[in-house]
C-alpha positions in Angstrom: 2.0 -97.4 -35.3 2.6 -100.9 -36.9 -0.6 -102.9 -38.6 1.5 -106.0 -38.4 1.2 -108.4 -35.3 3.6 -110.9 -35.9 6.7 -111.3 -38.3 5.0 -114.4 -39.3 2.5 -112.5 -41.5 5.4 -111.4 -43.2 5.9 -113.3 -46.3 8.9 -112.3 -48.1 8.9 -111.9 -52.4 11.6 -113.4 -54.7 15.1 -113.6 -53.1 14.3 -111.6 -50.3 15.1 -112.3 -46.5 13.8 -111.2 -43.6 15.8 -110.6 -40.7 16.1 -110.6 -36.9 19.5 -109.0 -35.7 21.1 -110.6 -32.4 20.4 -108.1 -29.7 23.9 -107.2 -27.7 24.0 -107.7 -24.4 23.0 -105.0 -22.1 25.0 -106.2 -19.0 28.9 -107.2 -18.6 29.5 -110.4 -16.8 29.8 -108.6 -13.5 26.8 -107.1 -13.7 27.6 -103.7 -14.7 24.9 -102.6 -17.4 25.9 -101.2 -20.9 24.3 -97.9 -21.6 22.4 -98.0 -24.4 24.9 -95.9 -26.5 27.4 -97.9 -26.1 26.6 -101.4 -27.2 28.2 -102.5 -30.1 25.5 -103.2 -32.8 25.9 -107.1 -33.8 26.7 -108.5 -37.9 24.8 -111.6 -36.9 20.9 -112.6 -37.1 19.0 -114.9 -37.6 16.4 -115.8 -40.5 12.7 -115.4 -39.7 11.2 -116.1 -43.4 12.5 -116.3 -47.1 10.8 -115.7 -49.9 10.3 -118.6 -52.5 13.1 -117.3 -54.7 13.9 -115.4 -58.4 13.3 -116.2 -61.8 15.8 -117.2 -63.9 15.1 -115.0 -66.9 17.1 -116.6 -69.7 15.9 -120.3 -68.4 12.5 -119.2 -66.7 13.4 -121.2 -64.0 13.3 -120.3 -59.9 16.6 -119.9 -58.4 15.4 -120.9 -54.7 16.7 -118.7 -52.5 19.6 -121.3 -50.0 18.6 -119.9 -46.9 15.4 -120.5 -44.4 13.9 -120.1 -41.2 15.6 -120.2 -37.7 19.4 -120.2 -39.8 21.6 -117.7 -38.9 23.8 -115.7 -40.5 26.7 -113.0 -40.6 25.5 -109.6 -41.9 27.3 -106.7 -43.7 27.6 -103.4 -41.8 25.3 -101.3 -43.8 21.8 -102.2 -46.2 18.8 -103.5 -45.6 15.2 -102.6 -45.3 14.0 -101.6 -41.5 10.6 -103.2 -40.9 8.5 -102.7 -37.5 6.3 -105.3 -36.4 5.0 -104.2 -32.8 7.9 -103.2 -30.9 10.5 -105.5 -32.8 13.1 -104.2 -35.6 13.7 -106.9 -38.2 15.5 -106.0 -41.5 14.7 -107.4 -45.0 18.0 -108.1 -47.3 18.3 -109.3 -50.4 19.5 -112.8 -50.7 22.6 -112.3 -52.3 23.1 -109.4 -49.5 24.0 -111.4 -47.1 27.3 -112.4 -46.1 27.5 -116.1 -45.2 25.2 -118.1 -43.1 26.9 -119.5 -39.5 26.3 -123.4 -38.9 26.6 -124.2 -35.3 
């Protein structure tokens, strides 16, 4: 069971990112359905809320972190933190994780 509601009352710390991976499709366009099993798992999501960003520590300064909410982005094939909110799966990278952001 999950205490939190919404990914919104997740507030991410430092450089951190929290992510929603693209779902794959479940049907081909002919309408024959994908088993479960056999849908490839998508390197793309999109960003649902970034922490403010890290310390510089020989400056003191915050390094904001460059990415923010609704951009999406191209994710490597392993890492990140799982977190459950309801029934939903989002994954929380690093900022410096993440591969390279995709502008549309």
């Amino acid at each position: 069971m999950s205490l939190l509601k919404s990914a919104q009352a997740l507030k991410p710390l430092f450089d951190r990112v929290l992510i929603q991976r693209l779902k794959p499709q479940t049907q081909t366009a002919s309408g024959i359905f994908i088993p479960e099993k056999n849908q490839e798992k998508l390197n793309q999501g999109t960003v649902v809320a970034a922490g403010p960003g890290v310390v510089n520590p020989q400056t003191g300064e915050t390094v904001p972190v460059v990415l923010k909410a609704g951009d999406r982005v191209l994710l490597p094939a392993f890492g990140g933190s799982p977190v459950k909110v309801g029934e939903e799966e989002y994954l929380l990278y690093s900022d410096k994780e993440i591969l390279a952001k995709i502008d549309q």
